[in-house]
BALO-943418 format. One record per residue (C-alpha): x, y, z; residue number from 1. Coordinates in steps of 0.001 Angstrom, whole numbers, always signed. Example, Ala and Ser with C-alpha at 12.3 -4.5 7.8 and 13.67 -1.06 7.14 Angstrom:
% residues 2
(pt (+12300, -4500, +7800), 1),
(pt (+13670, -1060, +7140), 2),
END
This chain:
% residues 546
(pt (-29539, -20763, -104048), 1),
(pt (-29278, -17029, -103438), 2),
(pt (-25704, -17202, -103216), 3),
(pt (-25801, -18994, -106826), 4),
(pt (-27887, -16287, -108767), 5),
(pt (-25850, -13713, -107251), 6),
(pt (-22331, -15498, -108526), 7),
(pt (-24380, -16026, -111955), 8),
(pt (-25559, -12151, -112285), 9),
(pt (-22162, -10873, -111192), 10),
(pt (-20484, -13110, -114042), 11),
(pt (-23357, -11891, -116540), 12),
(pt (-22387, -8651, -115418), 13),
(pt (-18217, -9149, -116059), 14),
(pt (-18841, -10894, -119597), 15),
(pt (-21307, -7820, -120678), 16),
(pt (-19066, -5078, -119423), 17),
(pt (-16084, -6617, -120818), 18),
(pt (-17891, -6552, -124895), 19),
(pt (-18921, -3104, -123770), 20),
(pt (-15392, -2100, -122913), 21),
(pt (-14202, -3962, -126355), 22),
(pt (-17118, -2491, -128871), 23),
(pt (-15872, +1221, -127240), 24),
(pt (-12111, +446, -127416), 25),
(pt (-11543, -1733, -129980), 26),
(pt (-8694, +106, -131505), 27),
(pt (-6258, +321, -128594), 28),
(pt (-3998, -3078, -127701), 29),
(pt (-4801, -1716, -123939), 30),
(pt (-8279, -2600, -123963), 31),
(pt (-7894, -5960, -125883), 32),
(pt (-5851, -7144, -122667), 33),
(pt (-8306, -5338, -120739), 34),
(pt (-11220, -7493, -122510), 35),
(pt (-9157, -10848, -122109), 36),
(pt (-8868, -10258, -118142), 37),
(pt (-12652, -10165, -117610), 38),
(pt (-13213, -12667, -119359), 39),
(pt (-10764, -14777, -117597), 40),
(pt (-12402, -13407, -114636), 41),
(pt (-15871, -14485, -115818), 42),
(pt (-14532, -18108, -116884), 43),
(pt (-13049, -18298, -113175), 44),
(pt (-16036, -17285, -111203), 45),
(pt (-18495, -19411, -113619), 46),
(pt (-16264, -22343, -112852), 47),
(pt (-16029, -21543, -108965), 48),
(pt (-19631, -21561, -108950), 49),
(pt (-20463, -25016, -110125), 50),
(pt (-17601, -26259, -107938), 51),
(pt (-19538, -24700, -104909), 52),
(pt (-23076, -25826, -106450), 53),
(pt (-21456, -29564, -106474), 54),
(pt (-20033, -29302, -103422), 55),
(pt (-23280, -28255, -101910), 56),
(pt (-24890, -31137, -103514), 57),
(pt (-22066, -33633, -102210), 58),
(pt (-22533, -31920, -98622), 59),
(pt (-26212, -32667, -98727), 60),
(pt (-25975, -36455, -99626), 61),
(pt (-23290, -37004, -97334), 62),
(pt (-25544, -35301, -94418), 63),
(pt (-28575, -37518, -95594), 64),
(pt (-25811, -40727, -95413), 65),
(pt (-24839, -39679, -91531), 66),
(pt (-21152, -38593, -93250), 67),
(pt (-19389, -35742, -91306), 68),
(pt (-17780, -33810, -94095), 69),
(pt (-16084, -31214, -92249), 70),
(pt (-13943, -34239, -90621), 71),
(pt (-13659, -36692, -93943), 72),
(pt (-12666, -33268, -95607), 73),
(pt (-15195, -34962, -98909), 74),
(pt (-14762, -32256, -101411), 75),
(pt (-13910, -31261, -104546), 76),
(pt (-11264, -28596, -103434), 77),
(pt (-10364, -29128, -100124), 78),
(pt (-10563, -25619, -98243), 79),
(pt (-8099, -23780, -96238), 80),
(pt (-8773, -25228, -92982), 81),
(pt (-8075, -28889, -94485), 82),
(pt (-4723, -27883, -96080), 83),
(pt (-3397, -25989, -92974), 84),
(pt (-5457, -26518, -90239), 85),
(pt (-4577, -28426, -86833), 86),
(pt (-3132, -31627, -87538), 87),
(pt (-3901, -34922, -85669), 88),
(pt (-2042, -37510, -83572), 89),
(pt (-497, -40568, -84405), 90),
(pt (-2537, -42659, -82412), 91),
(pt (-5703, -41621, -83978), 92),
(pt (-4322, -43188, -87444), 93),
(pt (-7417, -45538, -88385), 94),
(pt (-9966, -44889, -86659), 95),
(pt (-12445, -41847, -87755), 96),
(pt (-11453, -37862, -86396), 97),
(pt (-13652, -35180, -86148), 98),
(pt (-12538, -32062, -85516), 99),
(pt (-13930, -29262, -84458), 100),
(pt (-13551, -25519, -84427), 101),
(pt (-16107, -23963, -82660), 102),
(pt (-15884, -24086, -78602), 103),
(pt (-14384, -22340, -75780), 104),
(pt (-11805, -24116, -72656), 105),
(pt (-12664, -22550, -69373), 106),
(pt (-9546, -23063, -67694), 107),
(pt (-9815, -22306, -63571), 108),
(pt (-7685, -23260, -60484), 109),
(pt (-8452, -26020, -58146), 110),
(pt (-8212, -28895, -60613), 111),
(pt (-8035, -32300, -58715), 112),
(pt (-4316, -34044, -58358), 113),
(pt (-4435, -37387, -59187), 114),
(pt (-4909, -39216, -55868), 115),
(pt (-7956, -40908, -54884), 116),
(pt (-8821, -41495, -51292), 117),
(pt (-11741, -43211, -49204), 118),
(pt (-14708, -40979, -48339), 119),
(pt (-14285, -42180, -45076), 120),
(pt (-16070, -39616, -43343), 121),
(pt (-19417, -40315, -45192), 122),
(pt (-22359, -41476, -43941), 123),
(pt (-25433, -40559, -45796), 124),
(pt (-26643, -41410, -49160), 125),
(pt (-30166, -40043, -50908), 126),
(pt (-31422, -41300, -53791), 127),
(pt (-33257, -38113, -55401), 128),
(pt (-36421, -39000, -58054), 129),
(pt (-35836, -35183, -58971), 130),
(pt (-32514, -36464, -61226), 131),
(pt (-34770, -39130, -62875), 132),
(pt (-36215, -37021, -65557), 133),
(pt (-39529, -37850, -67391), 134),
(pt (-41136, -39907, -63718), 135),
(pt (-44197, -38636, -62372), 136),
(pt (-43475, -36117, -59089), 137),
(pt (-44758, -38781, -56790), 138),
(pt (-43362, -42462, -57396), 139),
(pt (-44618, -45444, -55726), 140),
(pt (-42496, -46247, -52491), 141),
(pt (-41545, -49431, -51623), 142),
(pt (-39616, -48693, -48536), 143),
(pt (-41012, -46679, -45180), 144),
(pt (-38307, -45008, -42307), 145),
(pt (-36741, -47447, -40526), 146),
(pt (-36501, -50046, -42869), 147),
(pt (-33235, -52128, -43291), 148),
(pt (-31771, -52687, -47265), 149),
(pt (-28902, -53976, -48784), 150),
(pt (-27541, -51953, -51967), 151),
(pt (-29474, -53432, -54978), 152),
(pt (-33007, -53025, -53264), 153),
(pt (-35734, -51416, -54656), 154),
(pt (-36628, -48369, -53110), 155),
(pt (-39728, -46532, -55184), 156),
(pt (-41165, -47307, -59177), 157),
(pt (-42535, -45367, -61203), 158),
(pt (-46404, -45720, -62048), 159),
(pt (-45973, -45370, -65515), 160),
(pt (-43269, -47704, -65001), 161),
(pt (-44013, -50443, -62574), 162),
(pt (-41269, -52699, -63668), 163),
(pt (-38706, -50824, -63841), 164),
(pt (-36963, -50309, -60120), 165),
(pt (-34963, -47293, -58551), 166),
(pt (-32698, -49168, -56296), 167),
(pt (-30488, -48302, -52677), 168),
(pt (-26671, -47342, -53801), 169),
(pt (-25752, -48589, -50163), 170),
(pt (-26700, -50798, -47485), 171),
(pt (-28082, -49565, -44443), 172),
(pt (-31311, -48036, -42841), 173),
(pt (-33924, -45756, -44262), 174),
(pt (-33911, -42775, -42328), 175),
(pt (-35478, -39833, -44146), 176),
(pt (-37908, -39459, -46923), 177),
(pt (-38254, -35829, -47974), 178),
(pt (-40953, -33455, -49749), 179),
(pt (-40843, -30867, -51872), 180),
(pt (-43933, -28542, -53496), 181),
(pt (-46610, -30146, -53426), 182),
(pt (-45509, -33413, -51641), 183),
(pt (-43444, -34389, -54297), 184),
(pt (-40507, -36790, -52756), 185),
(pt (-36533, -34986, -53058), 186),
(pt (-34579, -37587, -51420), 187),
(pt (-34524, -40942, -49645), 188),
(pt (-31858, -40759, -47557), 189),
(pt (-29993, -43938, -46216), 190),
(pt (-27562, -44421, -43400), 191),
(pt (-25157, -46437, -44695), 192),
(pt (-23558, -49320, -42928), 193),
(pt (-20157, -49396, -42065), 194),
(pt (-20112, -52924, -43785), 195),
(pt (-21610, -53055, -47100), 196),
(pt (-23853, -56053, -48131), 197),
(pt (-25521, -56256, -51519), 198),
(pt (-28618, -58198, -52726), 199),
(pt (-27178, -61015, -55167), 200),
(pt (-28918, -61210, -58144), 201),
(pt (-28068, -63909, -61346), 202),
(pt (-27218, -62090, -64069), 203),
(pt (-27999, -63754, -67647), 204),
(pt (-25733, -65468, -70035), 205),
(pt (-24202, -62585, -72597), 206),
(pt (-23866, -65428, -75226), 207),
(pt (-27303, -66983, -74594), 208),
(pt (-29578, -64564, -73449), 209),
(pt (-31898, -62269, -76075), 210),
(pt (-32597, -59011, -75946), 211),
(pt (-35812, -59066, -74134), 212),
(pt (-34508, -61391, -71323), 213),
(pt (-31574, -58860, -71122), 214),
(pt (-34121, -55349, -71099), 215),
(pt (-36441, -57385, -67961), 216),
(pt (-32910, -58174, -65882), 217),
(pt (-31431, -54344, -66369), 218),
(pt (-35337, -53095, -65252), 219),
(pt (-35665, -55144, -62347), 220),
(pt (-31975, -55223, -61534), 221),
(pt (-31815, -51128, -61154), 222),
(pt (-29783, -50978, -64124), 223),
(pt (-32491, -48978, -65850), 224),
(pt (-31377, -46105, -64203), 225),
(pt (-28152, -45896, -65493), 226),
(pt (-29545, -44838, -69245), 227),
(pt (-30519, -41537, -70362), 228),
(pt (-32887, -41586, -73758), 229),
(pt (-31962, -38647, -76499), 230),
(pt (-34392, -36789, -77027), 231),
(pt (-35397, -35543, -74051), 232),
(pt (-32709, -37062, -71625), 233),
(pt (-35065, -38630, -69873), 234),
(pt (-35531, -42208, -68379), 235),
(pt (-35458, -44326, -71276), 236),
(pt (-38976, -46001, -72774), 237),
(pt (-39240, -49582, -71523), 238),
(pt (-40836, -51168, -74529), 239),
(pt (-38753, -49601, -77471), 240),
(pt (-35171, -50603, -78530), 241),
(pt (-32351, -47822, -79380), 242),
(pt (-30954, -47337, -82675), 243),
(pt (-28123, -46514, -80567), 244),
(pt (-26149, -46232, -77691), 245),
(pt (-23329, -43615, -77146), 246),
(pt (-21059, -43270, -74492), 247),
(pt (-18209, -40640, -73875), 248),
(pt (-15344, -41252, -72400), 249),
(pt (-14175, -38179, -72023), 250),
(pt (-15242, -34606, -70349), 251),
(pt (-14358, -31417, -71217), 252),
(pt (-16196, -28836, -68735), 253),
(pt (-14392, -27152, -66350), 254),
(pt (-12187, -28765, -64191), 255),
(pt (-13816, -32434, -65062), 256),
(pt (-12842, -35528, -63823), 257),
(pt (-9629, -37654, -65965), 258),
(pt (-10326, -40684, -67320), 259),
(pt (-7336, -42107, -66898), 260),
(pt (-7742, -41477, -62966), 261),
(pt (-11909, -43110, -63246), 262),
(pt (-11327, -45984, -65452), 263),
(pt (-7888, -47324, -63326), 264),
(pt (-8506, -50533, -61879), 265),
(pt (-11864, -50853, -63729), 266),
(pt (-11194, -51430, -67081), 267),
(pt (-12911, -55691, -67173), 268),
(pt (-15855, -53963, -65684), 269),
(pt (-16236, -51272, -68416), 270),
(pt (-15904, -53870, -71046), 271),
(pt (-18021, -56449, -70037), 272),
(pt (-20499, -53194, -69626), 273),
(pt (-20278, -52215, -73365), 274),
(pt (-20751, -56018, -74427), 275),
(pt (-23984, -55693, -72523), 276),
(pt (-24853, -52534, -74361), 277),
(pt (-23797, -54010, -77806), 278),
(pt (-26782, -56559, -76881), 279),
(pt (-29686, -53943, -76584), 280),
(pt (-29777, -52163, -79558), 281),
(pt (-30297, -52572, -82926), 282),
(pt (-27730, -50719, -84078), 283),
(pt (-24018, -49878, -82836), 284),
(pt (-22397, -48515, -79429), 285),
(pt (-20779, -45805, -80348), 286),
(pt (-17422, -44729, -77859), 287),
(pt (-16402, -40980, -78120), 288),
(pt (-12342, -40704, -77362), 289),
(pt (-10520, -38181, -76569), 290),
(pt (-8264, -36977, -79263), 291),
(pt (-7115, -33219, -78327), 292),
(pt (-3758, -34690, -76018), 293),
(pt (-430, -35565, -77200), 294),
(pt (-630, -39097, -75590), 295),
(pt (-3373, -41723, -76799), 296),
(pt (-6337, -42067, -73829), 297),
(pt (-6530, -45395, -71698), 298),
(pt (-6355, -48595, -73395), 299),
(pt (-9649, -49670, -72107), 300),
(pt (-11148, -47123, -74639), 301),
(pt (-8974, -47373, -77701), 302),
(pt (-9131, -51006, -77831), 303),
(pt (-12508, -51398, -76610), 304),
(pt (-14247, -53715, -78568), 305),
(pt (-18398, -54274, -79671), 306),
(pt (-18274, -50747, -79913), 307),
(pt (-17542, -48457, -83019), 308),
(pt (-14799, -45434, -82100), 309),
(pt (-14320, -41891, -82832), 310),
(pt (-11874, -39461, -81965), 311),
(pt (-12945, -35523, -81242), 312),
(pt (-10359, -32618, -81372), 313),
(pt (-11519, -29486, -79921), 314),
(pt (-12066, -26497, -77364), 315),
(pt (-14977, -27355, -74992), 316),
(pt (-18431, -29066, -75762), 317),
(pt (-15995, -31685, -77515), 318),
(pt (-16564, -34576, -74652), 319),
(pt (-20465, -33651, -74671), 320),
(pt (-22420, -37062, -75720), 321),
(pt (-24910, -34635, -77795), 322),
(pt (-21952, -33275, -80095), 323),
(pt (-20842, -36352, -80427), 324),
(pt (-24421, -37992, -81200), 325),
(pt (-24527, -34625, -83848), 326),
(pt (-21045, -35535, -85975), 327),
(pt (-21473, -39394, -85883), 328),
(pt (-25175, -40386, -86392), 329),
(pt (-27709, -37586, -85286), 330),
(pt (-30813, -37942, -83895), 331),
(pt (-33990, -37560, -86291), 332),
(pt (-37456, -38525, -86709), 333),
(pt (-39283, -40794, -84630), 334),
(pt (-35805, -42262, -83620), 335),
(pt (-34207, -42962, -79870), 336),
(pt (-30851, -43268, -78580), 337),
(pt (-29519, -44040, -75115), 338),
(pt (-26292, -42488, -73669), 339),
(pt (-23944, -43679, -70374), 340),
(pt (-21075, -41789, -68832), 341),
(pt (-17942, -44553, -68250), 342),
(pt (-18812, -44926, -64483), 343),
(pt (-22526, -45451, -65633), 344),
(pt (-20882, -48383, -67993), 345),
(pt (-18576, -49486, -64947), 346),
(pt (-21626, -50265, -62783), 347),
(pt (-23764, -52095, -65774), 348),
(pt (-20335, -54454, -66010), 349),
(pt (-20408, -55256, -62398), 350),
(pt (-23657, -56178, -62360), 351),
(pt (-22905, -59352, -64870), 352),
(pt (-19502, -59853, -63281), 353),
(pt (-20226, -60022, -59834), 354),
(pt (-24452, -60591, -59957), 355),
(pt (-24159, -57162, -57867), 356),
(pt (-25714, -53599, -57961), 357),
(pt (-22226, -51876, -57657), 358),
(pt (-22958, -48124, -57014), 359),
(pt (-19601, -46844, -56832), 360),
(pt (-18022, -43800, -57609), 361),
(pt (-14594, -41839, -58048), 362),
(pt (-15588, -38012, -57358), 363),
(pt (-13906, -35228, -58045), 364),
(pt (-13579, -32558, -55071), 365),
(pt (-12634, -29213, -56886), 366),
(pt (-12328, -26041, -57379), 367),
(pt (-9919, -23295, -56001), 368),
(pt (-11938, -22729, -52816), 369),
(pt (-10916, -26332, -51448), 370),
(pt (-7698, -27081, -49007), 371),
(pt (-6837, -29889, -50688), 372),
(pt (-8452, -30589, -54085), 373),
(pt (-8260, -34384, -55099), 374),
(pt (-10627, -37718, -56148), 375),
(pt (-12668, -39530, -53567), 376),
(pt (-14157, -42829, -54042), 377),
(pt (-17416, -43321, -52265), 378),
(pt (-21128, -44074, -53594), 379),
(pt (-23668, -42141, -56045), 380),
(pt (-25638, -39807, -53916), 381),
(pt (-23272, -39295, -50947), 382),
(pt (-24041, -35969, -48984), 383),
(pt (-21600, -33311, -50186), 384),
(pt (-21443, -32038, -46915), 385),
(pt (-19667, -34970, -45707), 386),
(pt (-17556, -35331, -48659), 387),
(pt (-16143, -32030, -48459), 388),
(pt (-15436, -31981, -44910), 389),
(pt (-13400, -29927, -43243), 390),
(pt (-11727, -29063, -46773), 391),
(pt (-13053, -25577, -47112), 392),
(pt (-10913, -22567, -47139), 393),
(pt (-13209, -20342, -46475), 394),
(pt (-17419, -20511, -45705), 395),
(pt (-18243, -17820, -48193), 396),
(pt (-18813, -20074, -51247), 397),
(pt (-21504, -21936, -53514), 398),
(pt (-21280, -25579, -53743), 399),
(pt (-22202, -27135, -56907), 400),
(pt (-23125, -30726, -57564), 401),
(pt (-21106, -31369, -61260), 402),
(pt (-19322, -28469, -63034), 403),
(pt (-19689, -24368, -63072), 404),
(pt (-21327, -24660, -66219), 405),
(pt (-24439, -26863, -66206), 406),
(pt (-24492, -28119, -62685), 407),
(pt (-26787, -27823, -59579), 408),
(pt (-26774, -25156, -56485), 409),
(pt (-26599, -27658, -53232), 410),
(pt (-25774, -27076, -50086), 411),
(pt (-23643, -29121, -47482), 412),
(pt (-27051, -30797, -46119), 413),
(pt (-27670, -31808, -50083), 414),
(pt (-26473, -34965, -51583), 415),
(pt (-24473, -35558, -54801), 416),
(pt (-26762, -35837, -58020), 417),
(pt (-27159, -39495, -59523), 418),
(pt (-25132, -39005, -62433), 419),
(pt (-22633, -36412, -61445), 420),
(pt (-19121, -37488, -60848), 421),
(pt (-17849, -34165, -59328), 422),
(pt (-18023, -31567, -56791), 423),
(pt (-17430, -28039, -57221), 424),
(pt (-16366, -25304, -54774), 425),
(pt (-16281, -21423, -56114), 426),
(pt (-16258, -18346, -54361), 427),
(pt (-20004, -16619, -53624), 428),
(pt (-20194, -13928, -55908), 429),
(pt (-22255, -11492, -54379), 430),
(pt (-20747, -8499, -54211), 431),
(pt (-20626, -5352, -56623), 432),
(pt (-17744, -4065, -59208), 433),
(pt (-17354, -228, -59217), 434),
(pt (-17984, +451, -63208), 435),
(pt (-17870, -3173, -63791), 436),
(pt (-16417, -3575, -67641), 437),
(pt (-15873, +33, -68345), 438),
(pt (-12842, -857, -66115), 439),
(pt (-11566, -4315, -67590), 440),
(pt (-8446, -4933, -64706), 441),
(pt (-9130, -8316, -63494), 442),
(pt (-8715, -11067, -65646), 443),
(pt (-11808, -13090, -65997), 444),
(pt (-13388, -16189, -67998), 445),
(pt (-14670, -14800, -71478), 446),
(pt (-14529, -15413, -74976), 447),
(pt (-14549, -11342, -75872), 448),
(pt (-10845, -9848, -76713), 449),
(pt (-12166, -6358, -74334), 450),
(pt (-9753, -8305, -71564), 451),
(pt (-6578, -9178, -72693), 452),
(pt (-7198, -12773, -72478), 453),
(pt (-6484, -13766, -75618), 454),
(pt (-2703, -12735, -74503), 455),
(pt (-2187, -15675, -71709), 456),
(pt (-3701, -18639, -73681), 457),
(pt (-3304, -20687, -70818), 458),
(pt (-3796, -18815, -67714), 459),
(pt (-6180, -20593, -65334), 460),
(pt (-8915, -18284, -63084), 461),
(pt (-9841, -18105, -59993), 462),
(pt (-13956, -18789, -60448), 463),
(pt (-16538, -16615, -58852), 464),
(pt (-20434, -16669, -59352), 465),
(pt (-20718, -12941, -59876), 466),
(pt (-22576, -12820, -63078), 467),
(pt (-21446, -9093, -63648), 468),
(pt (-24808, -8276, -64857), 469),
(pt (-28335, -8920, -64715), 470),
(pt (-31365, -10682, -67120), 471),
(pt (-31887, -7562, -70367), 472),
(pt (-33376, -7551, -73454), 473),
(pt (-32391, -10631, -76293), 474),
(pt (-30219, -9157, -78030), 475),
(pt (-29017, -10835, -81319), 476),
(pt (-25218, -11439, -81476), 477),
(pt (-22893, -14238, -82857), 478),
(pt (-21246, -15247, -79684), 479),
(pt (-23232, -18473, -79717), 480),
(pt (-22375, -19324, -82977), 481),
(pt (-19030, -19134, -81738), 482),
(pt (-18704, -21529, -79175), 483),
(pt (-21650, -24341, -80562), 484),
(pt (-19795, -26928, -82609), 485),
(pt (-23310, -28140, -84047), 486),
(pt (-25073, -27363, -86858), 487),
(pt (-28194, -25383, -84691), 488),
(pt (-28863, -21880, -84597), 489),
(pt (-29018, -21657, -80610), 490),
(pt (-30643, -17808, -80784), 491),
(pt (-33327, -18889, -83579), 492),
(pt (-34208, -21733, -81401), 493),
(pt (-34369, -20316, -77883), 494),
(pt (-36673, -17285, -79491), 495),
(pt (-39049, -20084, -80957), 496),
(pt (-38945, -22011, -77451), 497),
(pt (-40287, -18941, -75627), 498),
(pt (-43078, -18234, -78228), 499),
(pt (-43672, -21719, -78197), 500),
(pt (-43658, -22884, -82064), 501),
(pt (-43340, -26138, -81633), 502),
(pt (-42397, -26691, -85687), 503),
(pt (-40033, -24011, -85228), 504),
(pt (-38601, -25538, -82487), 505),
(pt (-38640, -29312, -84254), 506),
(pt (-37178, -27513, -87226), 507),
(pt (-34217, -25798, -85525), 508),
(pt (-33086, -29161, -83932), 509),
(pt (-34354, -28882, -80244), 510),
(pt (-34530, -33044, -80401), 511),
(pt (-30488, -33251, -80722), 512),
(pt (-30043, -30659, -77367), 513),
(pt (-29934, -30993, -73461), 514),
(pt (-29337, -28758, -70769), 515),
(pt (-25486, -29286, -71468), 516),
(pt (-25184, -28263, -74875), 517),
(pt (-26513, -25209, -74729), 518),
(pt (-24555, -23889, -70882), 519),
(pt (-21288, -22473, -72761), 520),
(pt (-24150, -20483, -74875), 521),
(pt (-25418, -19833, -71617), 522),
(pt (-21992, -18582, -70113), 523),
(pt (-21202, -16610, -73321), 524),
(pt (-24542, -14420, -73285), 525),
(pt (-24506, -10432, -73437), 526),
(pt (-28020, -10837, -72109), 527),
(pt (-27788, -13312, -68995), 528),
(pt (-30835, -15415, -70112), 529),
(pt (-31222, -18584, -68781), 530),
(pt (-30838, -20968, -71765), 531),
(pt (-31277, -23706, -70206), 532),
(pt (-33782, -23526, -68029), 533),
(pt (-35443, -22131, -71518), 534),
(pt (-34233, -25162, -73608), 535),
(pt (-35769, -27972, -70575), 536),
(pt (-39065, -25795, -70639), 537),
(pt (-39368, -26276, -74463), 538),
(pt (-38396, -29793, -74065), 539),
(pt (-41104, -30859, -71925), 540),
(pt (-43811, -28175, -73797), 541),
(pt (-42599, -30586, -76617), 542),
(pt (-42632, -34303, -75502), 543),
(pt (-45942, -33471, -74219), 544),
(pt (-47074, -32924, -77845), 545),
(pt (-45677, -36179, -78708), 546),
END
């Protein structure tokens, strides 16, 4: 509204200056052209400004109606962007686009070719409560060392929980349960068998089974923990139903796995996954594709069906779930969504088309600090150790369970987090720059035009964990505006997070954010704070409140 008064003053303003200019001038032919310009000027602006009003108004209703203006282009005079902006490709014709123009690609060496090969060398499997988020630090065990099970059998519940199960990936013995602080259990490590055997379990009829007989099989089953609830990311509620249930089928962090290279060979499995989906909520599965390449993505995706689709077209977060959640129905209110990554859907398909627990994974080994970067396919929760091998190049480097922006420290006695379907490998920064960016030389990862980056779009660099800098004051800047494709003030929010408003922090849409949506902000920050670890602190300060 501030914006409107000052476009109605300033044309108050023209109109009265321009019967000023006429009362003093009246005489000369100059200043009756003079007289008509301003008030063509003032007839312009007065115009422009109800065109904006209505086009604020239209913006609002179509917001209220879960209507992504910025990609339906609804408006009255389509803007700049619209009439010359990035176009899309063919294959997207029909089905909904949203583009986006906020983000940042990290591009870095030591992507993965596209061979997969057996984790033969693998022998060790942990199931970690730690990944489970929202279960008490001390679950109910239902196995003890030495103890024999098959993949698909329950190894601890929750007690908040007791019907849902947290099952074995693998077959095999039960040979460590560790502690953490305060005797919370990290891991439950297995030793797999060299032969696999699975507990068989009778899945229910798709066409004949309801929804409550299909929410008791995926709790008991060990399907459970394949979901993630928005808000909070945490292990979904048992006794309430999503509105909906997105999955992505596509990543965008640095050096991700392709999903042409996961789905191959697995595409019944993913389908027969989303019709189970399609089953449990009330509303619609909702399939994010990838829509930034010249070719369309896998088949198994674009002509997925029981599922509504949307392409995204943009820099990285585009393949986040949460910015796709934010452009196609957000979350709001009292309501819940679930979310799945594809391998997450593979293993919920297997389960109905083979009556198995299938735990299965295609990894990505990467990074530029590897021999040989490529895919593996071995089991969630393998020990990285043992899936990296003898593929160092070096010793001198962190190992990180999923990507350099939002994943986890391990080290080569750790195991592979639940849901992460890569691997890694970046050289230990720990070492000192003389003058550090008074001298920009190097070539490095950043969104500021001080290096010359800007100059080799598409130069790929060699990653380091040097953070060139340490924790400083919260400074206000606009470099997270410039990389979060969501409508969320990231700085606003992260200041009302460490104060602890909780309205603030409802208000500034800390319901629609993980951990992941906030780690480019994260990477871009002049003042190294720790935005997510801020963002998971206000998240749990919250859903205690609720």
């Amino acid at each position: 509204m501030k914006g409107i008064f000052n476009k109605t003053g300033l044309t108050a303003g023209m109109v009265f200056l321009a019967f000023q200019l006429s009362a003093q001038s009246e005489s000369t032919s100059g200043s009756n052209i003079l007289l008509y310009v301003l008030i063509g000027i003032a007839i312009i602006l007065f115009f422009g400004m109800l065109i904006n009003v209505a086009d604020n108004l239209i913006g609002i209703e179509a917001k209220q109606n879960n209507i992504d203006v910025e990609a339906s282009g609804l408006t009255l005079v389509p803007n700049f962007r619209h009439l010359f902006g990035s176009r899309t490709a063919a294959y997207t014709a029909g089905t909904p686009v949203t583009v986006l123009t906020k983000g940042h690609d990290i591009l870095l060496e030591g992507e993965a070719q596209d061979k997969v090969v057996p984790a033969t060398g693998v022998t060790r499997y942990a199931v970690q409560p730690p990944n489970f988020l929202g279960l008490q630090p001390i679950p109910k065990l239902t196995v003890a060392v030495g103890d024999s099970v098959k993949a698909g059998d329950q190894l601890f519940f929750d007690k908040q929980m007791p019907d849902v199960a947290f099952v074995s990936p693998v077959s095999g013995e039960v040979i460590e349960i560790n502690r953490g602080a305060k005797r919370a259990i990290t891991e439950i490590v297995i030793l797999a068998d060299k032969t696999q055997e699975y507990r068989q379990v009778k899945a229910p009829d798709l066409a004949k089974a309801d929804q409550a007989t299909l929410l008791r099989f995926m709790q008991e089953s060990g399907a459970w923990s394949l979901l993630h609830q928005r808000p909070f990311n945490i292990v979904p509620d048992p006794t309430r139903v999503p509105r909906d249930i997105f999955v992505s089928t596509f990543d965008t962090a640095p050096l991700a796995p392709k999903a042409s290279v996961v789905i191959a060979g697995r595409e019944a499995a993913f389908q027969k996954g989303i019709d189970v989906l399609a089953k449990l909520t009330s509303g619609q599965v909702h399939l994010g594709l990838d829509g930034r390449g010249d070719e369309a993505p896998p088949a198994a995706f674009t002509q997925a069906t029981n599922a509504s689709k949307r392409y995204f077209k943009g820099k990285h977060p585009a393949g986040n779930v949460g910015v796709q959640i934010h452009h196609t129905a957000p979350v709001g209110g009292s309501d819940i969504v679930w979310t799945l990554g594809v391998q997450e859907v593979i293993t919920l398909g297997n389960l109905f088309l083979e009556g198995r627990f299938d735990a299965s994974r295609i990894v990505a080994l990467t990074g530029a600090e590897l021999k040989d970067a490529h895919y593996v396919h071995t089991f969630a929760g393998a020990n990285i150790g043992e899936l990296i091998g003898n593929n160092l190049s070096n010793d001198h480097v962190r190992l990180i369970s999923g990507d350099v922006l939002s994943g986890i420290q391990k080290t080569t006695n750790s195991y592979l987090n639940w849901s992460d379907d890569q691997i890694t490998v970046i050289e230990e920064g720990d070492f000192y720059e003389l003058f550090g960016w008074l001298l920009p030389i190097d070539l490095r990862p950043t969104i500021s035009n001080t290096f010359p980056n800007f100059l080799f779009g598409d130069i790929k660099f060699r990653a380091n964990t040097n953070t060139h800098g340490e924790k400083r004051a919260f400074v206000v800047t606009n470099d997270y505006e410039q990389v979060m494709p969501m409508d969320i003030y990231p700085q606003h929010l992260m200041k009302a997070i460490i104060i602890n408003d909780i309205e603030r922090m409802e208000g500034l849409g800390i319901m629609e954010l993980v951990e992941e949506d906030v780690a480019l902000c994260e990477f871009v920050c002049v003042s190294k704070q720790p935005l997510q670890q801020i963002l998971r602190e206000g998240l749990n300060n919250l859903r205690e409140q609720v």
